[in-house]
C-alpha positions in Angstrom: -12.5 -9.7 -27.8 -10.1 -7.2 -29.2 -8.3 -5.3 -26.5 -5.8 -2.4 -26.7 -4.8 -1.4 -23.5 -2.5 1.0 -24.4 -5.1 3.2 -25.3 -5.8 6.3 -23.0 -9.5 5.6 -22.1 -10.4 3.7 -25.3 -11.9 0.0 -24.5 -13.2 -2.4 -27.1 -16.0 -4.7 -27.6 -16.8 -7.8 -29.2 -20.4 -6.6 -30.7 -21.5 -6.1 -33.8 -21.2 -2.5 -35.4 -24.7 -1.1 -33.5 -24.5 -3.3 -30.7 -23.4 -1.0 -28.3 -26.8 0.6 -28.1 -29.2 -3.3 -27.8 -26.9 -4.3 -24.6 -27.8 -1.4 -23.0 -31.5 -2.7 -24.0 -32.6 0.7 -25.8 -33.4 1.9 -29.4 -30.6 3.2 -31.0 -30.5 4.9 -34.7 -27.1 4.2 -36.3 -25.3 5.7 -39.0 -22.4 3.5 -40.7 -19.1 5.3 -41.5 -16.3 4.2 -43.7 -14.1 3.3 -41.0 -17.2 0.6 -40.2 -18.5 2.2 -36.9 -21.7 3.4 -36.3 -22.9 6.6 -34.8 -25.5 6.8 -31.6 -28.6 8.9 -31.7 -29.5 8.0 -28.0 -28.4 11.0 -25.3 -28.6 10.1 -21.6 -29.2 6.6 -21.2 -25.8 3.6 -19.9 -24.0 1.7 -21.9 -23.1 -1.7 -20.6 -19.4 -2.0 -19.3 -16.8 0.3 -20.8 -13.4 1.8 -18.6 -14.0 4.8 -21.5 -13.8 8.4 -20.5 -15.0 11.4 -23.0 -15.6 10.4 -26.6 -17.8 11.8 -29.3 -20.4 10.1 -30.1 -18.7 6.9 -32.2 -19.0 2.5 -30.8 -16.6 0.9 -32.8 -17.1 -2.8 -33.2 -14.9 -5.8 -33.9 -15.3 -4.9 -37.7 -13.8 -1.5 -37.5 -10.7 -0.3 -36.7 -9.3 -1.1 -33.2 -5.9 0.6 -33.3 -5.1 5.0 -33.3 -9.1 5.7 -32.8 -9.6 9.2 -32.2 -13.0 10.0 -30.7 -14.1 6.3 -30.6 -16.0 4.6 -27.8 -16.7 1.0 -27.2 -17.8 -1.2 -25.0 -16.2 -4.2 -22.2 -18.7 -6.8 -21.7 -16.5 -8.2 -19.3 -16.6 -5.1 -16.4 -19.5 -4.4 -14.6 -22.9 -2.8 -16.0 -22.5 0.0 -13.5 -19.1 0.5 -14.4 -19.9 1.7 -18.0 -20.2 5.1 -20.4 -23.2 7.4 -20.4 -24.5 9.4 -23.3 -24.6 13.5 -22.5 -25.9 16.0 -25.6 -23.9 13.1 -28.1 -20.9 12.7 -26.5 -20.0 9.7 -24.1 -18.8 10.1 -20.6 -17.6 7.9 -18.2 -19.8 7.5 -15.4 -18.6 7.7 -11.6 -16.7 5.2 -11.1 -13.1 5.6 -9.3 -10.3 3.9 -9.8 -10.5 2.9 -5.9 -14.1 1.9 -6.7 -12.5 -0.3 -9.3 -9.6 -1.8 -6.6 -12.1 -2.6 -4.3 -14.4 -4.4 -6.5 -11.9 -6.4 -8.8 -8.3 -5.8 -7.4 -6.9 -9.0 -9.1 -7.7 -6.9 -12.1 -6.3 -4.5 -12.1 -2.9 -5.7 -10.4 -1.9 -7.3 -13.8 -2.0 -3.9 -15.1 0.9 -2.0 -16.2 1.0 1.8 -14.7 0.6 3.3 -17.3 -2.7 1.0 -17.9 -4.2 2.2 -13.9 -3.0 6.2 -15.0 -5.4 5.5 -17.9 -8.4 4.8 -15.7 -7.9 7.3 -13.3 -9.9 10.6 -14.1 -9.1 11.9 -17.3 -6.2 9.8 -18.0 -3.1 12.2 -17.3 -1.5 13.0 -14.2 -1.9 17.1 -13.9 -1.7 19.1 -10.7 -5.2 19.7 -9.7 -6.4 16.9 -11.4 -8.9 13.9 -10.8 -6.6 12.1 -12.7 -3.9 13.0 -10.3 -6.1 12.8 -6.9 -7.5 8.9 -8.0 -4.1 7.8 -8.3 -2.3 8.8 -5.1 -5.7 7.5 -3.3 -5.0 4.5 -5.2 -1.5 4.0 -3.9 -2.3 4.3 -0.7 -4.2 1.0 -0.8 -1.8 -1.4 -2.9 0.5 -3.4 -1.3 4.0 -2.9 -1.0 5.3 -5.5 -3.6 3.5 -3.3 -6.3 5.3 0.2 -5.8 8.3 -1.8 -6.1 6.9 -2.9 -9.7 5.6 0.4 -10.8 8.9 2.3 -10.1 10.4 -0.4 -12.2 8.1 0.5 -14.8 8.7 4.2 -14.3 12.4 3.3 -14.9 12.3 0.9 -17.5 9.4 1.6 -19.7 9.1 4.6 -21.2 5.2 6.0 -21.7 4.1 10.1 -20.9 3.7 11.2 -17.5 6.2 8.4 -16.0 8.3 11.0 -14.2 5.5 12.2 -12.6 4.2 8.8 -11.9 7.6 7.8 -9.8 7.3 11.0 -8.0 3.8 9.8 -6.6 5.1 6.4 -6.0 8.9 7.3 -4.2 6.4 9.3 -2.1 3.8 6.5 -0.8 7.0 4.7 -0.2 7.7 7.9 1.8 4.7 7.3 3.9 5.4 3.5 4.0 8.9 4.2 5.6 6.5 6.3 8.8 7.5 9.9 7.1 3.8 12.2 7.3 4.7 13.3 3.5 3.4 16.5 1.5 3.0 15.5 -2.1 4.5 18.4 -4.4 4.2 19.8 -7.8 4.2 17.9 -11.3 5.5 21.2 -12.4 6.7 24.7 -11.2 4.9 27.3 -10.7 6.1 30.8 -10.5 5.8 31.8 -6.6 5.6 28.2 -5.6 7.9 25.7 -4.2 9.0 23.3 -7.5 9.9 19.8 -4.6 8.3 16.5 -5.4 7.6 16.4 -1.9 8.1 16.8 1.9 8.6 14.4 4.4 8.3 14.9 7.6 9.9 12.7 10.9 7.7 12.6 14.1 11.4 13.6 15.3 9.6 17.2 13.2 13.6 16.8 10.9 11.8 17.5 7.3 13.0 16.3 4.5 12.9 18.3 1.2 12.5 15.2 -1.4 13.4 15.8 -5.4 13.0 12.0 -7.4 14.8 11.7 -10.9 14.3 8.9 -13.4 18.2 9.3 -14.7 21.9 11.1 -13.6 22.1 11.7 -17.0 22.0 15.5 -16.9 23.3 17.6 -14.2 21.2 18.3 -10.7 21.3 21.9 -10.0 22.2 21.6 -6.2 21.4 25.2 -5.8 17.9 24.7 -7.4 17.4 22.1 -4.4 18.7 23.6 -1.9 16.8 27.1 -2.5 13.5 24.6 -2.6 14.6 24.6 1.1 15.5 28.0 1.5 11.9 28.9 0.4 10.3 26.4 3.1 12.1 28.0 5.6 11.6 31.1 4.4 7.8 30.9 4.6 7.6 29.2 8.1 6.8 25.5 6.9 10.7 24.1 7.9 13.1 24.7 10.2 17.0 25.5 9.2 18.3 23.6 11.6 15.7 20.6 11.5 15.6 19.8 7.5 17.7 18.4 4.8 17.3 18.0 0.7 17.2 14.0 -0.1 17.8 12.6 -4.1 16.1 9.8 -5.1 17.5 8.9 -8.4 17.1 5.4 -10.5 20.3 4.8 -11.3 22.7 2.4 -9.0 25.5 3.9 -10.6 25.8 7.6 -9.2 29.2 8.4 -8.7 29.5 11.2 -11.3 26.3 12.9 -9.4 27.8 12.0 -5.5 30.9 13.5 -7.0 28.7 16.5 -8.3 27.0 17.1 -4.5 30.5 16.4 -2.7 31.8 19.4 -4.6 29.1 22.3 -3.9 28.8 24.1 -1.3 25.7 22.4 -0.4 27.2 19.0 0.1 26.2 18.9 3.6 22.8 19.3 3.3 22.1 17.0 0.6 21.8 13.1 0.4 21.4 10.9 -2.5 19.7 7.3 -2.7 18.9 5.4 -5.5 15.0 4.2 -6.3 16.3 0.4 -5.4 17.9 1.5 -1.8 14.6 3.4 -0.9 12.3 0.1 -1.8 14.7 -2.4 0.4 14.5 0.0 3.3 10.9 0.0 2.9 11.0 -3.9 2.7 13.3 -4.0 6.0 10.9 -1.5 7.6 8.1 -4.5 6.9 10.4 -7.0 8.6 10.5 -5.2 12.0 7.8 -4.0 14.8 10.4 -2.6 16.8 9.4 1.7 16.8 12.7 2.7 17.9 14.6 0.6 15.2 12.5 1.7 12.7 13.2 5.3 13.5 16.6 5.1 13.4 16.5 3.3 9.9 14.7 6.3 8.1 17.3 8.9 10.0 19.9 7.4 7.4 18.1 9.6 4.6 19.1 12.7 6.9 22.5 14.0 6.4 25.2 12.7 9.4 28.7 13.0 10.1 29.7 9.4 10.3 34.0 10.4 11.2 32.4 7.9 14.3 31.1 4.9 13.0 29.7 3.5 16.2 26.1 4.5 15.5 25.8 2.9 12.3 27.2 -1.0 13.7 24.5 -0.3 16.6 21.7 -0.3 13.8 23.2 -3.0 12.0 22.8 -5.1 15.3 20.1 -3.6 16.9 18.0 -4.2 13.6 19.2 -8.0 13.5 18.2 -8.6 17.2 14.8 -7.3 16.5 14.5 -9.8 13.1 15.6 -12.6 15.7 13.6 -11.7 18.3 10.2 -11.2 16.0 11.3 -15.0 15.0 11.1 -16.5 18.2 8.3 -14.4 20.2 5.1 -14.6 17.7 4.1 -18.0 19.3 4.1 -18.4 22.4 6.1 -21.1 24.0 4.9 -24.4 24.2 2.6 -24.7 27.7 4.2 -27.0 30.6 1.6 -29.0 30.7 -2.7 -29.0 29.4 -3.7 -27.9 33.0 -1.9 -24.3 33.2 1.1 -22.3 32.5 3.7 -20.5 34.9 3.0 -16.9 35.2 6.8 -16.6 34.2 8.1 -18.6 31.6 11.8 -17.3 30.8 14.0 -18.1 27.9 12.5 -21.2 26.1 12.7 -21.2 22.7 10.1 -22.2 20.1 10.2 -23.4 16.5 10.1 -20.6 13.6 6.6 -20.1 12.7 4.8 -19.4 9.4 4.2 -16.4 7.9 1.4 -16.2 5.9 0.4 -12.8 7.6 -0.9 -10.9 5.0 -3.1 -13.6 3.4 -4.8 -13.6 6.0 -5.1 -9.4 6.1 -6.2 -9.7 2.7 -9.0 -12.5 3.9 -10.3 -9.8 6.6 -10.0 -6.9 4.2 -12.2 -8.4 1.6 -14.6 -9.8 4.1 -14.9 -6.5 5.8 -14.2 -4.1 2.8 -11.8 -2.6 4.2 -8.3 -1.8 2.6 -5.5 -3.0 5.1 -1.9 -1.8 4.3 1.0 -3.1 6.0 2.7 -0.8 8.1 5.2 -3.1 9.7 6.0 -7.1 10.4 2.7 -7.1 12.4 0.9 -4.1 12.0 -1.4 -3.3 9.3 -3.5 -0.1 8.8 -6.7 1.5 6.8 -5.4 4.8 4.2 -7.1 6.7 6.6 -6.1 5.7 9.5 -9.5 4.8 11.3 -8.7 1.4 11.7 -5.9 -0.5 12.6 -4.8 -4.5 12.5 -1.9 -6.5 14.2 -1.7 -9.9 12.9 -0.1 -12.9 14.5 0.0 -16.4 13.1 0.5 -19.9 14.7 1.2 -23.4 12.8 -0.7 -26.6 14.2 0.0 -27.8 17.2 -1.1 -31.5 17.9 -1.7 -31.4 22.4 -3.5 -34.6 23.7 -4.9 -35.0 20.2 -6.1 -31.6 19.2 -5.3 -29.0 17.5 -3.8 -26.5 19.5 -2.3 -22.5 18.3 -0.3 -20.8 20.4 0.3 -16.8 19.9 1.9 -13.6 21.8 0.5 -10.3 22.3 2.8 -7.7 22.9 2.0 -3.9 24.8 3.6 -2.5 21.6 0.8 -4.0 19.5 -1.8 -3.3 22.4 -0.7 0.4 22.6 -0.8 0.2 18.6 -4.6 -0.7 18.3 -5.3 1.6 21.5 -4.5 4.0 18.3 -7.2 3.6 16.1 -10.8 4.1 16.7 -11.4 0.3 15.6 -8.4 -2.2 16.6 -8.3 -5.7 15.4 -6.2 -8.3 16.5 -6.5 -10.7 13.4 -5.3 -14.5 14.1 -4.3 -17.1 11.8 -4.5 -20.7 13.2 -2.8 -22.9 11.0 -2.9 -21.1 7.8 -4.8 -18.7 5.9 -7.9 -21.0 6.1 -8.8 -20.3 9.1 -8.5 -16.5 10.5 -10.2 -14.5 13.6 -10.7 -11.4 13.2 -11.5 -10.1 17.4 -12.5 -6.0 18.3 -9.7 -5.0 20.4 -11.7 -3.4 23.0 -13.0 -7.6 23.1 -9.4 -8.5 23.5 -9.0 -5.8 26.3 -11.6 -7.2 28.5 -9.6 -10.8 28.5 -5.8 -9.9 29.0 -6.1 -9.7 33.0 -6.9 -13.8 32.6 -4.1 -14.7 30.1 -0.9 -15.9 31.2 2.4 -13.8 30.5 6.3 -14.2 30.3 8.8 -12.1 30.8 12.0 -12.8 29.1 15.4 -11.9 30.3 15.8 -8.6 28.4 12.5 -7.1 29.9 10.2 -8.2 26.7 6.9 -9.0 28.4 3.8 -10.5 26.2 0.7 -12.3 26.8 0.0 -15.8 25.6 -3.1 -16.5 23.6 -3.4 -20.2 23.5 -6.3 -21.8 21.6 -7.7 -25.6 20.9 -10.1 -27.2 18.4 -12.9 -28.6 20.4 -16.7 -30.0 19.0 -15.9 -27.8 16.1 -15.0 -24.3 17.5 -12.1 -23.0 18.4 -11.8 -22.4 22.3 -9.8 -19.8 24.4 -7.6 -20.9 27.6 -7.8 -18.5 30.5 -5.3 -18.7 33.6 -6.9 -19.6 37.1 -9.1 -22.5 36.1 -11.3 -19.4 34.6 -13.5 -21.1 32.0 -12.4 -21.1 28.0 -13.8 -18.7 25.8 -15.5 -19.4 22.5 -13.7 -17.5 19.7 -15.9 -19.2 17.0 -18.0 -16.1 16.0 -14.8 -14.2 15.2 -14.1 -16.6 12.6 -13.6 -14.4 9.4 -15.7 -15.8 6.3 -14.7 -15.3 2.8 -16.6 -12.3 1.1 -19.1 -13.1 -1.3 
């Protein structure tokens, strides 16, 4: 098969000049062309496969020219029959299938894709304001993981192809909402009357952040442009003076001649610079940490501070690596006393690091339920829209008495998290990504009064979940000689 994938909305096909019309299994009059394509008669009826959008009229086949078609559709025998073309009054239209139709169904697809590539299937293929094109997108970067914005800003940056500065504006603001901001995407382009920002963030601290992303420092920012972006929020009610700042995301490392350029206006202390790379490693840290206060007090470093007194910043450094340490040695529980029953109070012990294989097995539940999970933190994992939440814990093999034994913590932060959502999950992963539970969290409610708990030193309370292998299910402990529970049905079975 002849591919060109840098085509906007033109696939290919591996069929014969007419062939187009017999796979869709109707009569089809063609006329041959010099270029060695063939023109349909047929109006309304599918074509098999095809990512194609609006073309007039035209298949082109293996023997006719594959590369700088104008007004040429083909067809994809490798997508899906219903993901295909449809013929309207001559001309071929795509039918409706979204690019979040697409993730869902083949996401290993289309994450080998460069951006430019996904732009191309979404809507008409250019990123407009108002647009599907523009809509399908910022759906679709709600639901890819993390790892990928991090890619497609480096394409954004590196690679040049149209629309890419309007493309990193919709990414640096998913990574926006990824850092915990509730972000407002802005304009593509200015519009009289209208505020010209890429976006605005928003704190649950209400501080709003008036964000402006840039692919180079090569020309001149016009600090008062930016700041009068947040003159006119204030202005109209949206912002408060007093509560909001101007943030620069630029893709550069090297920005001294523009830090140089903000130190030196009069709007120096309202304004704060990052580069691209900065933002993506605080989202990253974010990911590493379940800690709510810590993870506030990261994203307050993209607000402007007076740091004379440098106290505040050391008390982040540590406060950030105690939580990292602490996440280490709390998500399994400690090893019981004894196969009889735990302490109520265990303090202090210390178990070996566990696994993290946390979000194969969020991607196991997510197929298996159809249900896009994004991570939100170290444990916590979300739906785009909110309506369902995940915490995830993990556990290696433990051999007790000869069985298999997994040991994990539940903590009131994660409870309180899932309390959130109107479906919880508490997802577990016993050994590896083989072998996951996936358990309702009003379930998991009904047992926490019969699990045992420890209470550390520092105040950090959790409840133990500790389960064994038995006759071939997977049995709960409960505390007080309370019979086990059989967590069997929660096992998660691969989709499809």
């Amino acid at each position: 098969m002849v591919r060109a994938p840098w085509w906007r909305g033109y696939a290919t096909t591996s069929c014969c000049e007419s062939e187009a019309g017999r796979c869709a299994g109707r009569r089809a009059s063609s006329r041959p062309t010099s270029a060695g394509a063939s023109r349909s008669s047929t109006v309304g009826r599918p074509v098999r496969g095809g990512l194609t959008r609006e073309f007039r009229g035209y298949a082109a086949g293996v023997g006719g020219p594959t590369r700088g078609l104008r007004g040429y559709a083909a067809v994809e025998h490798d997508v899906s029959p219903t993901e295909g073309i449809y013929w309207n009054n001559g001309i071929a239209r795509r039918s409706l299938v979204s690019l979040i139709e697409l993730w869902k169904k083949s996401p290993d697809q289309l994450t080998v894709k460069h951006l430019h590539q996904i732009i191309a299937f979404a809507g008409e293929g250019k990123l407009r304001d108002g647009s599907a094109t523009s809509s399908e997108f910022r759906s679709f970067l709600l639901q890819v993981p993390s790892s990928m914005l991090g890619r497609f800003v480096d394409e954004c940056l590196n690679a040049s192809f149209p629309d890419s500065g309007f493309a990193l504006q919709d990414v640096i603001n998913e990574v926006g909402r990824r850092l915990g901001f509730v972000v407002t995407n802005g304009l593509y382009q200015g519009r009289q009357g209208q505020v010209g920002s890429d976006g605005l963030w928003v704190l649950p601290t209400q501080h709003a952040v008036v964000v402006e992303a840039k692919t180079t420092d090569a020309y001149r920012i016009d600090t008062a442009r930016l700041a009068g972006y947040r003159k006119q929020l204030t202005s109209a009610g949206t912002i408060k003076e007093e509560a909001s700042s101007v943030l620069l995301v630029v893709g550069r490392k090297d920005t001294g001649d523009l830090e140089a350029q903000i130190r030196g206006s009069r709007y120096a202390w309202e304004i704060r610079l990052i580069s691209a790379d900065a933002l993506l490693r605080l989202m990253k840290l974010k990911e590493t940490l379940d800690d709510l206060a810590t993870i506030g007090r990261i994203c307050e470093i993209l607000i402007p501070r007076e740091y004379t007194r440098l106290d505040d910043i050391v008390d982040l450094v540590f406060s950030t690596a105690e939580e990292v340490q602490q996440e280490d040695t709390e998500e399994e529980a400690e090893k019981p006393e004894d196969e009889v029953g735990l302490v109520e109070q265990v303090r202090s012990a210390r178990p070996a690091k566990p696994m993290a294989f946390h979000e194969a097995c969020i991607s196991l539940v997510s197929r298996a339920k159809a249900i896009p999970l994004v991570r939100q933190s170290r444990s916590t994992f979300a739906a785009p829209d909110g309506t369902v939440r995940a915490v995830c814990a993990v556990s290696k093999v433990h051999q007790s008495q000869g069985r298999e034994s997994y040991w994990f913590a539940f903590h009131p932060q994660q409870d309180a998290y899932l309390e959130g959502a109107a479906n919880g999950l508490l997802v577990l992963g016993c050994g590896g990504p083989e072998m996951v539970l996936a358990i309702p969290h009003r379930t998991v409610r009904t047992w926490l009064g019969d699990l045992w708990t420890t209470e550390r030193d520092n105040g950090r309370r959790y409840w133990h979940i500790r389960l064994h292998a038995a006759g071939g299910k997977l049995m709960m402990d409960r505390s007080d000689g309370k019979s086990r529970v059989d967590l069997s049905p929660f096992l998660v079975k691969p989709a499809g």
